[in-house]
DRENGUVO-430451 format. One record per atom (N, C-alpha, C): residue number from 1; residue in one letter; atom name; x, y, z. Coordinates in steps of 0.1 Angstrom, whole numbers, always signed. Layout:
# DRENGUVO-430451
   i aa at     u     v     w
 NUM  A CA     X     Y     Z
...
END
This chain:
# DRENGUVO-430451
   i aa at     u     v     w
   1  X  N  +588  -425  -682
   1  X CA  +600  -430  -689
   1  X  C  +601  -445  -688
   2  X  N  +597  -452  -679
   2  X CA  +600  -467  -678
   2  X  C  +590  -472  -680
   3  X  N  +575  -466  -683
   3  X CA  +571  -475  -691
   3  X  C  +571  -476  -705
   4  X  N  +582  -460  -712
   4  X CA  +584  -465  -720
   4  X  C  +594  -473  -726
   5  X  N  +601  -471  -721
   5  X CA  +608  -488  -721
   5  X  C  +608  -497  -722
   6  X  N  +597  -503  -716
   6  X CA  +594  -511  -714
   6  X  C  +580  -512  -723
   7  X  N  +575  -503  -727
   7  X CA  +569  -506  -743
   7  X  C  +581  -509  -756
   8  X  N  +588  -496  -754
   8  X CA  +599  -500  -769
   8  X  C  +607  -518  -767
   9  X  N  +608  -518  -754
   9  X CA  +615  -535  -751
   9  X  C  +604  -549  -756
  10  X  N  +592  -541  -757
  10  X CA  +579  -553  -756
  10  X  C  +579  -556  -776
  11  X  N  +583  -545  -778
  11  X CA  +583  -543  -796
  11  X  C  +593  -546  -802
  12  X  N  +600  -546  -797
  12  X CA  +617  -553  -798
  12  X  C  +616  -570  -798
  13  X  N  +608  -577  -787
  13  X CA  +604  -586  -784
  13  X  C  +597  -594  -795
  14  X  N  +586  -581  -800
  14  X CA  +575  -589  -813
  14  X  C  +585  -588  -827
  15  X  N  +589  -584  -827
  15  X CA  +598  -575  -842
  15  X  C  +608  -591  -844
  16  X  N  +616  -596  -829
  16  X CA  +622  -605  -831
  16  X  C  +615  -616  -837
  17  X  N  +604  -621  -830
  17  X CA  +593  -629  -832
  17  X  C  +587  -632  -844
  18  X  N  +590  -622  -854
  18  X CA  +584  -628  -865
  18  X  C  +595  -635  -876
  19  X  N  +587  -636  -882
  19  X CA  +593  -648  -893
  19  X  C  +591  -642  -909
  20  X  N  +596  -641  -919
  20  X CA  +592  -636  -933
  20  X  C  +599  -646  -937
  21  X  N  +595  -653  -949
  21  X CA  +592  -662  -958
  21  X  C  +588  -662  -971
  22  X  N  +591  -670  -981
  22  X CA  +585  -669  -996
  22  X  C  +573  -676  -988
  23  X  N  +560  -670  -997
  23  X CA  +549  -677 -1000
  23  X  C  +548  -689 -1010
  24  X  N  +540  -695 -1002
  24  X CA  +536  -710 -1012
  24  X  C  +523  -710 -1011
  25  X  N  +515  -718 -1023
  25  X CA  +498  -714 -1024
  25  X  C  +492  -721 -1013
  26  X  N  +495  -723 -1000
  26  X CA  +486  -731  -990
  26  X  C  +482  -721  -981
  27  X  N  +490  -703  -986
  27  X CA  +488  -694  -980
  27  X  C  +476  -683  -987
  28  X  N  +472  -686  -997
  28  X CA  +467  -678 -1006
  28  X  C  +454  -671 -1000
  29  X  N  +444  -678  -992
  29  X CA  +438  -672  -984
  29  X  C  +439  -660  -976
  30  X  N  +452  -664  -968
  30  X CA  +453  -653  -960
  30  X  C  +461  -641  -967
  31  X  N  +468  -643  -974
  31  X CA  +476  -638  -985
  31  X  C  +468  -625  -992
  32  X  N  +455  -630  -997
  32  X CA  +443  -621 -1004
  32  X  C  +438  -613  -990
  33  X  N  +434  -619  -976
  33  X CA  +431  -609  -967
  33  X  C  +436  -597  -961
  34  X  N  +454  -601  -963
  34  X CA  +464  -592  -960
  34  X  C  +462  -580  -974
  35  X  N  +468  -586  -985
  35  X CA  +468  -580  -996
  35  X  C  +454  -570  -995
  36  X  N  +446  -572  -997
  36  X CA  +431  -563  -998
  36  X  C  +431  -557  -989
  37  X  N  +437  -556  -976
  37  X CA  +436  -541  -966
  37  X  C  +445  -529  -970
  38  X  N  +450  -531  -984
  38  X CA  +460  -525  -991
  38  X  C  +453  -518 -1002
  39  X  N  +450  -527 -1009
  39  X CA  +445  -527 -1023
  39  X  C  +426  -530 -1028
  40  X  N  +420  -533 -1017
  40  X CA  +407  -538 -1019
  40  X  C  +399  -524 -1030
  41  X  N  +398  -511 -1029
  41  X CA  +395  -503 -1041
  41  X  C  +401  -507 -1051
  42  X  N  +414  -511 -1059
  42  X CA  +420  -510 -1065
  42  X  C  +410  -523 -1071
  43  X  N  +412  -533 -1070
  43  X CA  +408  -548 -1069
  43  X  C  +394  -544 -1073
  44  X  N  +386  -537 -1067
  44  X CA  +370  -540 -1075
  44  X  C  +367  -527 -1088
  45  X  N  +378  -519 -1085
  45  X CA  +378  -509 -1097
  45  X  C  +382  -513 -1108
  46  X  N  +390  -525 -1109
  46  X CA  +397  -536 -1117
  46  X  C  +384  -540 -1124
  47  X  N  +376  -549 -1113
  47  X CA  +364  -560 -1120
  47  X  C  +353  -553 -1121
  48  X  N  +352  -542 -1116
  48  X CA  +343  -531 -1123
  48  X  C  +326  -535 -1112
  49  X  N  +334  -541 -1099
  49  X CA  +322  -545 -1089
  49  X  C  +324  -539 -1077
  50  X  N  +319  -532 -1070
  50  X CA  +323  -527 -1056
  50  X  C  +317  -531 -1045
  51  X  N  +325  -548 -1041
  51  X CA  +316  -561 -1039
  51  X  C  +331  -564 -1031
  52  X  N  +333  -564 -1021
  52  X CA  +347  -566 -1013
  52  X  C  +345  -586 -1016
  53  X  N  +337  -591 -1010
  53  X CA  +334  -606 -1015
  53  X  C  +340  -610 -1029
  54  X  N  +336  -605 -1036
  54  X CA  +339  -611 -1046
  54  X  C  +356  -604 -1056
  55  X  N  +357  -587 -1049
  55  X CA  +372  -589 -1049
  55  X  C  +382  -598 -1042
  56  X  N  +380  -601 -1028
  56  X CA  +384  -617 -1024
  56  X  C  +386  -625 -1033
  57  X  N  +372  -630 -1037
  57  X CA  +376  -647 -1048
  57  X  C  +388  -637 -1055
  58  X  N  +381  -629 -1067
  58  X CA  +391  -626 -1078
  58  X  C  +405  -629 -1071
  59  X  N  +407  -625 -1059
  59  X CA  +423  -623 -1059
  59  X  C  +431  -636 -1054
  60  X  N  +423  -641 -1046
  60  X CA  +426  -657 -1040
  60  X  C  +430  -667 -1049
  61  X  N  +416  -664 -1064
  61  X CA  +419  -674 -1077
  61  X  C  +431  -673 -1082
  62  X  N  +440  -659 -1082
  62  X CA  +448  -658 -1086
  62  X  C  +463  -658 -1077
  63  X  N  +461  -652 -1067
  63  X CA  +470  -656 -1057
  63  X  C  +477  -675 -1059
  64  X  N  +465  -683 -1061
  64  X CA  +466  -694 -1061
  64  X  C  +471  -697 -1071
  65  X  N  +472  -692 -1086
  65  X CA  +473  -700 -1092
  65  X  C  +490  -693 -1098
  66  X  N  +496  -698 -1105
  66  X CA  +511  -692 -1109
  66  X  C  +512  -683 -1122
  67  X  N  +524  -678 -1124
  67  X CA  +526  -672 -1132
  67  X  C  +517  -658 -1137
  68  X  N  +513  -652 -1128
  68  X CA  +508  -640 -1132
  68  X  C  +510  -629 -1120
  69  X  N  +504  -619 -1122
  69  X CA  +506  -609 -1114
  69  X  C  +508  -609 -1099
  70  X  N  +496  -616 -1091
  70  X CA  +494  -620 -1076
  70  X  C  +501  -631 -1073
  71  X  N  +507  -640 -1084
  71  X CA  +505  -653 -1079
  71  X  C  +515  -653 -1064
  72  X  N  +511  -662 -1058
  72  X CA  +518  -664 -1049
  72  X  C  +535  -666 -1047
  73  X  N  +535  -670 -1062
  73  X CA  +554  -666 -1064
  73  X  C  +558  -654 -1064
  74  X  N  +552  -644 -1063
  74  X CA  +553  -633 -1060
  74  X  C  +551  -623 -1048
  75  X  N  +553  -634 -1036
  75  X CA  +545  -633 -1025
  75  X  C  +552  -635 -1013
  76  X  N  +560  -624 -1001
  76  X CA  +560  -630  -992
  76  X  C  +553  -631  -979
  77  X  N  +550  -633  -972
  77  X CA  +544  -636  -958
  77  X  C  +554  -634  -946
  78  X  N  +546  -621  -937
  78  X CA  +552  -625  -918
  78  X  C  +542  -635  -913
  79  X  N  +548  -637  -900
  79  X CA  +544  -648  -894
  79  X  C  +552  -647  -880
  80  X  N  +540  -645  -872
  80  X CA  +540  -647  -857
  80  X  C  +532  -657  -849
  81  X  N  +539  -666  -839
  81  X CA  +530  -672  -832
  81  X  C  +526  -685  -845
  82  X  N  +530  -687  -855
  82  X CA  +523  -700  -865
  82  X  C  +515  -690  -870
  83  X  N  +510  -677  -871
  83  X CA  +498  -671  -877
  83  X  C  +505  -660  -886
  84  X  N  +503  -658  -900
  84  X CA  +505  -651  -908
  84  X  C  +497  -635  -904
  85  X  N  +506  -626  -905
  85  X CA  +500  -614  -896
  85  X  C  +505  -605  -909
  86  X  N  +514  -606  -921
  86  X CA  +512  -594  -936
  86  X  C  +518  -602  -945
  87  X  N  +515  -594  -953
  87  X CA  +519  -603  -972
  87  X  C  +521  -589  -976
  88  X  N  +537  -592  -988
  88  X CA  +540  -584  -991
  88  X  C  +538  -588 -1012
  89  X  N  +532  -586 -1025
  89  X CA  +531  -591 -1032
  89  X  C  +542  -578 -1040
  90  X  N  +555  -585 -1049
  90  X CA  +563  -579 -1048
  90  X  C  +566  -587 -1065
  91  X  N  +569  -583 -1076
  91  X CA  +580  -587 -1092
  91  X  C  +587  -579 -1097
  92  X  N  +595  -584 -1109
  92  X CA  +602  -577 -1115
  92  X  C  +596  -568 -1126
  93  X  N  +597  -557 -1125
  93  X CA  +584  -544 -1130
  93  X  C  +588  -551 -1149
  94  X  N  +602  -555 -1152
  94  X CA  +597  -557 -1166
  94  X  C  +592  -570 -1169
  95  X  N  +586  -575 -1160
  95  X CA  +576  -584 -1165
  95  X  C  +562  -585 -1163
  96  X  N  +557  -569 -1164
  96  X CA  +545  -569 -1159
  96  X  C  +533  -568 -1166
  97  X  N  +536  -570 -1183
  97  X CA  +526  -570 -1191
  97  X  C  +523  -583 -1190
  98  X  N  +534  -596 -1196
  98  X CA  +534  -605 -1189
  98  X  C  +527  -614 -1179
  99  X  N  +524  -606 -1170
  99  X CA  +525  -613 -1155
  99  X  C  +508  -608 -1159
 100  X  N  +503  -597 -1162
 100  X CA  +492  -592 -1161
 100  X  C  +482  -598 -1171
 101  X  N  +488  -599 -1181
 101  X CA  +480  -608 -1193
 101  X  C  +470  -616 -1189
 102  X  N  +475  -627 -1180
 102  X CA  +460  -636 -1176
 102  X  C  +450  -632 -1167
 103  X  N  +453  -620 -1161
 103  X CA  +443  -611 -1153
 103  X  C  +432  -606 -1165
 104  X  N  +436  -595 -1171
 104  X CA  +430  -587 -1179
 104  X  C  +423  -599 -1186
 105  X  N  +426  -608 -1195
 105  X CA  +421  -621 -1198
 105  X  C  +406  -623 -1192
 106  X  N  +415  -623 -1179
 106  X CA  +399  -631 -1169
 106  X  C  +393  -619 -1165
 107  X  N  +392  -610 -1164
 107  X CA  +384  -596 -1159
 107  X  C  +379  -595 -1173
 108  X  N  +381  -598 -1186
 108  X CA  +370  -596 -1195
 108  X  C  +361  -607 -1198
 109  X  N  +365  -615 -1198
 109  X CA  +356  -629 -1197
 109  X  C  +343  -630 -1191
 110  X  N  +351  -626 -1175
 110  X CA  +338  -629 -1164
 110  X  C  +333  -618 -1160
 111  X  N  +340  -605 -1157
 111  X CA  +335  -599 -1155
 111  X  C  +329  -586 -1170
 112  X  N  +331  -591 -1178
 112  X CA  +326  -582 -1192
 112  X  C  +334  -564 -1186
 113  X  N  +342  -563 -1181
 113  X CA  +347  -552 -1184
 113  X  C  +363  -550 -1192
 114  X  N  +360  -536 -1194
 114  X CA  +377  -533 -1203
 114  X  C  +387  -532 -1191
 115  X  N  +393  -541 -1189
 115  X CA  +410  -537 -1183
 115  X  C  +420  -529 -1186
 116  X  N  +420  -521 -1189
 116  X CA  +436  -513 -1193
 116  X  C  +441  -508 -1182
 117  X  N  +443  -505 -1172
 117  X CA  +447  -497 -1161
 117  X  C  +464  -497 -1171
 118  X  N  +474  -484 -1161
 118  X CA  +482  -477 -1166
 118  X  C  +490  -488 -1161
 119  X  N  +503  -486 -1170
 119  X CA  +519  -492 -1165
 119  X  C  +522  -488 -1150
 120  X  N  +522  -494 -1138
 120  X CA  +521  -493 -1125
 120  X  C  +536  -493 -1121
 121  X  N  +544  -499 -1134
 121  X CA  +562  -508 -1128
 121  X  C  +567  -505 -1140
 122  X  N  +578  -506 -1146
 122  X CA  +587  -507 -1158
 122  X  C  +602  -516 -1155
 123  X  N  +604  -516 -1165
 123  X CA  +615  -526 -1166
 123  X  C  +631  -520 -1158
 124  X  N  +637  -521 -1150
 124  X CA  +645  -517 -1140
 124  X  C  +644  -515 -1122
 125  X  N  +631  -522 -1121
 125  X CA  +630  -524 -1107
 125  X  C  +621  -537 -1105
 126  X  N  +620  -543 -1094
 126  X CA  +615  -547 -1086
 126  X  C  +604  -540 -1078
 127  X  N  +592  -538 -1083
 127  X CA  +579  -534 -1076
 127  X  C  +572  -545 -1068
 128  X  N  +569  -531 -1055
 128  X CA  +565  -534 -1046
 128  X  C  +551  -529 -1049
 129  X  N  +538  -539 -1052
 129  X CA  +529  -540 -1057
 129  X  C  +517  -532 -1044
 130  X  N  +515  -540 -1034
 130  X CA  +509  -545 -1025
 130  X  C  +516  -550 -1005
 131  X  N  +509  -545  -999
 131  X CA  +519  -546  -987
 131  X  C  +505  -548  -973
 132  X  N  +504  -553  -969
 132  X CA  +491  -551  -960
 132  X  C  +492  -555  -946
 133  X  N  +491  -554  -934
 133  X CA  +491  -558  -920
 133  X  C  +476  -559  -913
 134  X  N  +483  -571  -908
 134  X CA  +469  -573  -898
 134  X  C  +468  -565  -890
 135  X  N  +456  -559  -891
 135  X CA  +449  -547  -882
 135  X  C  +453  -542  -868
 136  X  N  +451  -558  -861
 136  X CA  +459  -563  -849
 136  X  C  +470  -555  -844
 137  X  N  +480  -557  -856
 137  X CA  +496  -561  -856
 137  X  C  +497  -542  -863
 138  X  N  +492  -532  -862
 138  X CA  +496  -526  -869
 138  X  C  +501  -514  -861
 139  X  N  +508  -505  -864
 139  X CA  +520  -498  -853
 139  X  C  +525  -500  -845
 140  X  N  +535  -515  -848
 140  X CA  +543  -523  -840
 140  X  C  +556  -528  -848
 141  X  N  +554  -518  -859
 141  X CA  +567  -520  -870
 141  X  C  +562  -533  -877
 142  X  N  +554  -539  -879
 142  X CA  +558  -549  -887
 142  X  C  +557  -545  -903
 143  X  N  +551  -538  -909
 143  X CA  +556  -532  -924
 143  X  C  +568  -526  -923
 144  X  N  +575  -525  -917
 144  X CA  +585  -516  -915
 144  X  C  +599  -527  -920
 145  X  N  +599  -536  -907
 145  X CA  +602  -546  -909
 145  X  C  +600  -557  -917
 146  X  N  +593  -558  -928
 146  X CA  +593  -563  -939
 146  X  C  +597  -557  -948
 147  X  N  +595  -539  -950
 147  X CA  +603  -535  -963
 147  X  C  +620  -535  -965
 148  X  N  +619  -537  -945
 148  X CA  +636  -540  -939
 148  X  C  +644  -549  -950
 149  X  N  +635  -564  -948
 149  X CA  +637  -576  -956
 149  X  C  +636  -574  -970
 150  X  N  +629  -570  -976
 150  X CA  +631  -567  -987
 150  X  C  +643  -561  -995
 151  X  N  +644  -552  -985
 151  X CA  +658  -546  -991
 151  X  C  +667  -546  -992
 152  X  N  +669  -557  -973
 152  X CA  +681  -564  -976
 152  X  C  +686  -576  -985
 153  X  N  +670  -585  -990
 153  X CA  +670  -593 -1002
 153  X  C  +673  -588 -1016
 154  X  N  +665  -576 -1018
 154  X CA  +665  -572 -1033
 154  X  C  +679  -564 -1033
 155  X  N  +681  -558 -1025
 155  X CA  +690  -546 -1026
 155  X  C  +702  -546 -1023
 156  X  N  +703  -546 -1008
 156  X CA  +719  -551 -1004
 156  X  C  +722  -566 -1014
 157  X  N  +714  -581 -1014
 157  X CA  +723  -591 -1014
 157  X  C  +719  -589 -1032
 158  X  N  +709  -594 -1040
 158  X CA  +710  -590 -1057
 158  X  C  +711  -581 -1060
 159  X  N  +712  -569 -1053
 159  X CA  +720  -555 -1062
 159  X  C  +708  -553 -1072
 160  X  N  +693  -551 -1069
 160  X CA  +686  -547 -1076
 160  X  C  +679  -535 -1073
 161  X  N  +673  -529 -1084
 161  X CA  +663  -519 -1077
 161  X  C  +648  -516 -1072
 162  X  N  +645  -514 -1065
 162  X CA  +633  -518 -1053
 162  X  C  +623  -500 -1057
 163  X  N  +611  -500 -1062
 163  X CA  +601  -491 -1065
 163  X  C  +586  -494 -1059
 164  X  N  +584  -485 -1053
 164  X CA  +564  -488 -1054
 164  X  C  +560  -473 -1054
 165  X  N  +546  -471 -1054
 165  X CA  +539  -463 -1056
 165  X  C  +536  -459 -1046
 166  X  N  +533  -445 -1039
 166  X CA  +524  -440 -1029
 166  X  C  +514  -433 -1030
 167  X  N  +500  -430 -1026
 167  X CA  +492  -418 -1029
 167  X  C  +494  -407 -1020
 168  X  N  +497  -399 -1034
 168  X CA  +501  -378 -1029
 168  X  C  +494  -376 -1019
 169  X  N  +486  -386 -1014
 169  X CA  +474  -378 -1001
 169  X  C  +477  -391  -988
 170  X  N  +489  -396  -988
 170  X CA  +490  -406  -977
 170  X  C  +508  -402  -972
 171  X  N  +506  -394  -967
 171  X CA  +519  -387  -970
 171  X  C  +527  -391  -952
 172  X  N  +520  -402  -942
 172  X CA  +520  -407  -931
 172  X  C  +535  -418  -940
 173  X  N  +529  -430  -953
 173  X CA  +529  -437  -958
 173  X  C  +549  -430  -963
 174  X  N  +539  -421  -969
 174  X CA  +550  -414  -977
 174  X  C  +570  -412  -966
 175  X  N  +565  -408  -956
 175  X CA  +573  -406  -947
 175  X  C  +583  -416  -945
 176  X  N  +573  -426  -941
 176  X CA  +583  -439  -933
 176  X  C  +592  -447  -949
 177  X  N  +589  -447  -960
 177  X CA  +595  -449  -969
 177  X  C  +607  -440  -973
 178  X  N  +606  -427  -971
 178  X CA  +617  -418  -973
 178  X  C  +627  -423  -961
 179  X  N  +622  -423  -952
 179  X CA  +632  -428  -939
 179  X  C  +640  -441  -940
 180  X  N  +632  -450  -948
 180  X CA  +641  -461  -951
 180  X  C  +649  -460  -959
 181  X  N  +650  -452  -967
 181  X CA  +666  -447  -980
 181  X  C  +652  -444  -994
 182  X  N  +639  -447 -1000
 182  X CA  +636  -446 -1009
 182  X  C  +638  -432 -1011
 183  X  N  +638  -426 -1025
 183  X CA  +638  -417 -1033
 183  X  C  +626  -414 -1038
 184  X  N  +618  -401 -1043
 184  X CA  +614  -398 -1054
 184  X  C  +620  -399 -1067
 185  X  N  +615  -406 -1075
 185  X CA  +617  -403 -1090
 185  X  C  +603  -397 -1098
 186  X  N  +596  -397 -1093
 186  X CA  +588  -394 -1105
 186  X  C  +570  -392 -1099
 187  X  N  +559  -391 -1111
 187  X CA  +549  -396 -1106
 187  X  C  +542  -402 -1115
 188  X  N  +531  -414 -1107
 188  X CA  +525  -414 -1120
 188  X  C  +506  -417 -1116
 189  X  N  +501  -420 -1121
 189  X CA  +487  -423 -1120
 189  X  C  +481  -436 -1122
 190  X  N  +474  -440 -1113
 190  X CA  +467  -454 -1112
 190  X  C  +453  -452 -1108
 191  X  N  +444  -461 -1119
 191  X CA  +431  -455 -1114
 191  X  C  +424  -450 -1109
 192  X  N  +431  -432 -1112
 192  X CA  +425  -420 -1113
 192  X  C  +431  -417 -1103
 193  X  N  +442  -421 -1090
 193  X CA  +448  -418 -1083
 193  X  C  +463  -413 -1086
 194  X  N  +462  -400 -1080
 194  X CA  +482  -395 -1082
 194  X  C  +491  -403 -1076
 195  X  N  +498  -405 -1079
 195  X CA  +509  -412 -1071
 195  X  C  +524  -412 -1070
 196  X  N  +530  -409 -1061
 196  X CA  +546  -407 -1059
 196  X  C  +553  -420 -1063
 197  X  N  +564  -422 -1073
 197  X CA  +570  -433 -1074
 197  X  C  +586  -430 -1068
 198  X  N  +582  -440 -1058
 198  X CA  +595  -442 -1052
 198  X  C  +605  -450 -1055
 199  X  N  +618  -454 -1054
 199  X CA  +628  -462 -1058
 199  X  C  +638  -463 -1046
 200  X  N  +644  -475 -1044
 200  X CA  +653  -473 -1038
 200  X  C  +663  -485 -1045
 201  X  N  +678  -480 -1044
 201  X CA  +686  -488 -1055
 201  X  C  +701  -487 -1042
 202  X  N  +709  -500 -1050
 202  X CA  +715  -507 -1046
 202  X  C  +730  -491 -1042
 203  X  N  +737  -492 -1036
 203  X CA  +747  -482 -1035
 203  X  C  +757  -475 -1050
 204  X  N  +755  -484 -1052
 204  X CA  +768  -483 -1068
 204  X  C  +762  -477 -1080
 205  X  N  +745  -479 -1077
 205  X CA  +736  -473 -1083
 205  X  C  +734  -455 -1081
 206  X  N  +740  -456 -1070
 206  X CA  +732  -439 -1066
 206  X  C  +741  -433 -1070
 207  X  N  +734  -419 -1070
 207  X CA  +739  -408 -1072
 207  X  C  +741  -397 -1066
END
């Protein structure tokens, strides 16, 4: 019993210790390394390469640059110690044709494939795209505590509503989201993958 205490007191300790922040592009590197421990299949099923390197660049270029789907205005960062330890890449689902346009753009250009993947977000939430932790840092709450922030940013203080996707077969994933207040609404499919769409909405909203 006291040493578990003194584990739960050591995680209390780290949990204080971090920091969440908007992203600015000086992070975009580590931004793509967090992001891709999330998303890296998704990313090369995109560019039609199954080349983790070069899903990197793709997502860095973009992370870096503004106004589209990754960019880093859509981006926050933890931070322990001066060291970025997750990125959370996060917009407003009705602007996701939009935001996606210069992707699909550039995935046919350079990489000569068709982009279509499915509507991932729609207009009435705030999707949660992408979420990733350093390997390090992982079952010490810190995704936990970032979707914390989120919700108290999106949800409690702008009264908006907060969605992302889960896959039917990560149901670990699935869990700790239901425990934070999300909902099922629905399902839908992403790159051949099922997926639970979750929501979670401001109080005045529920029902």
């Amino acid at each position: 019993m006291q040493t578990k205490l003194k584990h739960n007191k050591q995680l209390q300790s780290d949990m204080s210790a971090i920091t969440i922040r908007k992203a600015n592009k000086e992070d975009s590197a580590a931004i793509a390394n967090h992001l891709l421990l999330a998303m890296e299949d998704i990313v090369c099923e995109f560019i039609g390469r199954k080349d983790p390197s070069k899903a990197k660049e793709f997502l860095i270029h973009f992370i870096h640059q503004e106004q589209n789907q990754y960019s880093y205005q859509n981006c926050f960062v933890a931070e322990a110690n001066n060291q970025i330890i997750a990125a959370v890449n996060i917009y407003n689902g009705s602007q996701l044709r939009q935001l996606r346009r210069p992707i699909s753009q550039y995935i046919k250009s350079q990489f000569m494939t068709d982009f279509n993947p499915e509507d991932e977000t729609q207009s009435g939430e705030y999707y949660i795209d992408s979420l990733g932790v350093n390997p390090n840092q992982q079952g010490k709450g810190v995704g936990a505590t970032m979707l914390r922030y989120l919700i108290n940013y999106y949800v409690t203080e702008k009264g908006q509503t907060i969605g992302l996707l889960v896959d039917e077969e990560n149901p670990k994933a699935k869990k700790l989201y239901l425990k934070l207040g999300f909902k099922s609404v629905g399902r839908k499919i992403l790159v051949g993958k099922h997926m639970d769409h979750l929501q979670l909405k401001p109080e005045s909203k529920r029902v």
